[in-house]
N, C-alpha and C positions, 0 to 999 in steps of 0.2 A: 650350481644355482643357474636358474634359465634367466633368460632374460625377460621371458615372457612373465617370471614373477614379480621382478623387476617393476616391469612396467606396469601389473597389474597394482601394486605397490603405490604406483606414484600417481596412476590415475584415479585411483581409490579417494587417498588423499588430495587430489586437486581436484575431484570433485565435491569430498567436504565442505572444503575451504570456499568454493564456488555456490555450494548452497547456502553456506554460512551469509557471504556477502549479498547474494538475492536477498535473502530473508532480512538482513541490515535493510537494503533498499527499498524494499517493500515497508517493512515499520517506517523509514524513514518518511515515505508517499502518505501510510497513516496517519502518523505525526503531523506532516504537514496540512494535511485533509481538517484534523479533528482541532489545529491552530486555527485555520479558516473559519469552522463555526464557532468557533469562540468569537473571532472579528466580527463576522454575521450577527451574534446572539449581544452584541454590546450594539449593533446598528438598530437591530431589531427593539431594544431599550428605547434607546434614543428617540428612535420613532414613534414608541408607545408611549414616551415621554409626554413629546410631543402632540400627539393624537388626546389625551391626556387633559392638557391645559388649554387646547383651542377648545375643545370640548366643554373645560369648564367657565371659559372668557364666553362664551356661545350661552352659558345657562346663567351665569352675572348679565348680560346684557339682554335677556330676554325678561329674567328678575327685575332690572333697571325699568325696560317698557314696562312692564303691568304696572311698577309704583309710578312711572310718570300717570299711566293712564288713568289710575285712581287714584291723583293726583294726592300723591304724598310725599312729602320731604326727604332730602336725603338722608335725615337723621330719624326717618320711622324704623322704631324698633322691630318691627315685624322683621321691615327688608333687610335691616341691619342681622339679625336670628337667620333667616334665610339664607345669606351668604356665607354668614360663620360656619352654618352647618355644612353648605357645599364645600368650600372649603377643606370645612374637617375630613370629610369623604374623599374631594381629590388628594389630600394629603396621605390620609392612611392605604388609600389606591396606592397609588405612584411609590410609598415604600414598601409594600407587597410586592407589587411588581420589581423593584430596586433590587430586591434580596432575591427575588428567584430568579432574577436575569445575572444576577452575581454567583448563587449557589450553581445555576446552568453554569456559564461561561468556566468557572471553577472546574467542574468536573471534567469537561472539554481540555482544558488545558493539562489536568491530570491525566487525561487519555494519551494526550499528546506525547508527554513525558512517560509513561508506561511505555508506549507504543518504542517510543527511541532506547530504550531499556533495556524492551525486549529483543531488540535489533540487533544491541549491542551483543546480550546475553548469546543469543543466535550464534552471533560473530566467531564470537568467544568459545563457546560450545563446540561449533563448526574445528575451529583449529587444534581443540584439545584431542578430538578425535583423528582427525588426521594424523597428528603424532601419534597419538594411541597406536592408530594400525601402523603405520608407519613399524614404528618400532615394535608390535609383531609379527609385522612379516618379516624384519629382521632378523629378530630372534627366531622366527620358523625357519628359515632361511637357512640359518647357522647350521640350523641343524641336520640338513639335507645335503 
C-alpha cells in the first residue's frame, strides 16, 4: 500500500468533514439572519401599532372639532356612532395586522430553525461520508 493512498484517504475525508462544518456555519449565519427579521417583523408591528392609533386619536379629535363647531354635546349620538364606528375599524385593523405580523414572524422563526437543522444534517452527513470512504479505501487497500 502507498502512501499516496494513504493520504489521498485522509484528505478525502478531511475535506468531507471540512465541507460538512462550512455548510453548519453557513445555516448557522442563515438562522441567525432569518432570527433577525423576525426581531425587525415584531418592530415593524409595533410601529404599525402605533402609527395605528395616533391615527385614530387624530380622527376622534378632528370628530371632536366638528361636534364643538356644530355645537353639540358630548352626548350627541351622532358623534357618540362616529366614534364607535372608528373605533370598530381601528380594532379590526390592528388585529389583521396582529395575526399577520404573528403568522410572518412565525414562519421566520421556522426558517431559522430549518436553516440550523439543515446545518446540523450537513454536519452529520458530511462525517458519515468520511467514514464511508474512509473505510473503502481500507477495504481497497487490503486488497492491493
Amino acid at each position: 500500500m502507498s502512501w499516496f493512498m494513504v493520504a489521498s484517504a485522509a484528505f478525502s475525508a478531511f475535506g468531507s468533514i471540512q465541507a460538512g462544518k462550512a455548510e453548519k456555519q453557513r445555516q448557522a449565519r442563515i438562522a441567525a439572519q432569518h432570527k433577525e427579521n423576525a426581531k425587525f417583523e415584531a418592530l415593524k408591528a409595533m410601529q404599525d401599532h402605533n402609527k395605528r392609533m395616533a391615527e385614530f386619536s387624530a380622527y376622534a379629535s378632528t370628530a371632536n372639532t366638528v361636534r364643538a363647531i356644530n355645537s353639540r354635546g358630548s352626548n350627541d349620538r351622532s358623534y357618540k356612532a362616529i366614534i364607535k364606528a372608528g373605533e370598530g375599524n381601528r380594532d379590526t385593523n390592528l388585529g389583521r395586522e396582529r395575526v399577520q405580523s404573528l403568522f410572518t414572524q412565525s414562519r421566520m422563526r421556522f426558517a431559522a430553525s430549518d436553516a440550523r437543522f439543515a446545518g446540523q444534517q450537513a454536519q452529520q452527513t458530511a462525517m458519515y461520508k468520511a467514514l464511508g470512504s474512509t473505510a473503502m479505501a481500507g477495504h481497497y487497500y487490503k486488497e492491493i
